[in-house]
C-alpha positions, 0 to 999 in steps of 0.5 A, spaced: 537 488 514 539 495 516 536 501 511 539 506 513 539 512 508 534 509 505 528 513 503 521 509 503 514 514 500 508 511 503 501 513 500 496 512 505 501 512 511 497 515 517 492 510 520 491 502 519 496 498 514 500 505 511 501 507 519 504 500 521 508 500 514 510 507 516 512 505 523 516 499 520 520 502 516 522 507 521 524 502 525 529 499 520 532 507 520 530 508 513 528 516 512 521 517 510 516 521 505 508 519 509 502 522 506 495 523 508 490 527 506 489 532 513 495 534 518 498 528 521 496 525 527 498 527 533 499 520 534 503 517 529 508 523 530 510 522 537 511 515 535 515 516 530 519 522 534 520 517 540 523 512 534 528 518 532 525 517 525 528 522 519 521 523 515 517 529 511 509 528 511 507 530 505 499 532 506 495 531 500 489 527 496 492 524 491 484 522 487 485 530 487 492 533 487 496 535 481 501 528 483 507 530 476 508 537 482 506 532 489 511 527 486 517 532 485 515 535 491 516 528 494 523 527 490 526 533 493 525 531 500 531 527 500 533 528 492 531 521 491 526 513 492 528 507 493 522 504 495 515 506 493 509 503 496 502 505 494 497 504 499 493 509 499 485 508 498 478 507 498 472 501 497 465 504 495 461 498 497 454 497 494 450 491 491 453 491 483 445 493 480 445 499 486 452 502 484 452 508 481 457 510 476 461 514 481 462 508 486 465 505 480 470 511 478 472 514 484 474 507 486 478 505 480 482 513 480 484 512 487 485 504 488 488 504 480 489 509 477 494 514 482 498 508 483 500 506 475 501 514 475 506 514 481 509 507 478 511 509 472 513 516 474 517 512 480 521 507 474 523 513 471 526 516 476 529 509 479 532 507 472 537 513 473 539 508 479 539 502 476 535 499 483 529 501 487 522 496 489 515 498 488 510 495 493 503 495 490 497 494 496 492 489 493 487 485 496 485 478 497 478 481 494 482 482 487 484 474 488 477 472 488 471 477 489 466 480 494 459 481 493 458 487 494 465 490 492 465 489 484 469 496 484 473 493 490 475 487 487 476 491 479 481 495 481 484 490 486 485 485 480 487 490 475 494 492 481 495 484 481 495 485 473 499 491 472 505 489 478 506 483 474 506 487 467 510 493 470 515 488 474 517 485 467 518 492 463 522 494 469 527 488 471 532 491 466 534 495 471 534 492 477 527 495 479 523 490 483 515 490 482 511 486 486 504 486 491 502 484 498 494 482 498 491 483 505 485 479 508 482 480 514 486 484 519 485 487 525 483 495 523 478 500 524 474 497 519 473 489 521 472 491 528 466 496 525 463 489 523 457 486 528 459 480 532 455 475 528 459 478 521 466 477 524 464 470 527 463 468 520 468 470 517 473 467 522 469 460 521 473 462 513 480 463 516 485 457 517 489 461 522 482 462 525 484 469 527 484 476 524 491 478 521 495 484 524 497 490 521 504 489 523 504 482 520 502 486 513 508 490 514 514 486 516 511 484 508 512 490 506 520 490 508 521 483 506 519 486 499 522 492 500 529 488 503 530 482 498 533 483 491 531 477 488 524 477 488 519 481 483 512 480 479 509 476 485 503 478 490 504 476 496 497 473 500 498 476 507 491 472 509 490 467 515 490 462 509 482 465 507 484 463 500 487 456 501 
């Protein structure tokens, strides 16, 4: 299916996951609002200007900005949205007894906090329409814990909580609120980790390999496609959590 004339805000959208869902949704012709915290990348514009994307790059950190003006800014780029998906953040990683307090909240305010703001300004708006979908990123973290991730994994788990309570509030209208949660895919991250670490997490995943970001994207646009899906996360994982 087509999205043509459909605008997608994606947080978080100039490396990794938010990069790979950017790039999908081009493809599919929708129109894009992207976010970073710097410029974006050179990479990532010439890839979407080979594609022919219609797409405004909306630069800010959102733990920091003023999200009430970001988001009007975002809504007047193309005078609506019609699907949100909140990607953006952050891991802290420590041991529980060595995590600082700051560790704790910077994690929660980007990962929990920006994406409730953004969701319930977004159903406000949505509910005019009487349609929209919202796309919450969680993690299989948020599913079973991590050691070493006790922040990760609250802020995780409370997104899988809220899409599910939002996802009821919000059906009346139409709007579909739903989560996808990743396992181990191949990014930035993963491939810092030593050899001997990712052997051990392969030996964990049934598919016995890491996950693509293209795979969590083509998630994301079966999410953002199907109207008859809501309140559910989404394990993109190998099997890991079997």
């Amino acid at each position: 299916m087509d999205l043509k004339d459909k605008v997608v805000l994606i947080t978080g959208s100039t490396r990794g996951l938010g990069k790979a869902m950017a790039l999908a949704f081009a493809k599919k012709n929708a129109k894009l609002i992207l976010n970073g915290r710097k410029e974006m990348p050179v990479d990532l514009k010439e890839k979407l200007d080979e594609l022919k994307a219609d797409y405004q790059y909306l630069p800010a950190d959102l733990a920091e900005a003023d999200l009430k003006d970001y988001l009007t800014q975002a809504w007047e780029a193309y005078g609506h949205i019609d699907v949100l998906i909140n990607n953006a953040g952050i891991n802290r990683d420590k041991m529980l007894i060595g995590m600082r307090d700051d560790d704790f909240d910077q994690v929660i305010d980007l990962d929990l906090r920006v994406p409730f703001f953004m969701t319930k300004w977004a159903i406000k708006k949505m509910m005019k329409q009487k349609s929209g979908s919202i796309i919450n990123m969680t993690s299989i973290v948020g599913l079973h814990g991590n050691v070493g991730q006790a922040n990760y994994a609250a802020a995780k788990a409370g997104l899988i909580g809220f899409t599910k309570a939002a996802a009821k509030e919000a059906a009346i209208r139409g709007i579909r609120v739903n989560a996808i949660a990743p396992g181990m895919i191949d990014t930035d991250m993963t491939q810092a980790l030593s050899e001997k670490v990712q052997k051990n997490i392969l030996g964990q995943i049934p598919l016995s390999r890491f996950g693509e970001a293209t795979e969590v994207a083509e998630a994301a646009i079966f999410l953002a496609q199907n109207d008859y899906i809501t309140g559910q996360t989404i394990v993109v994982d190998g099997g890991m959590t079997i």
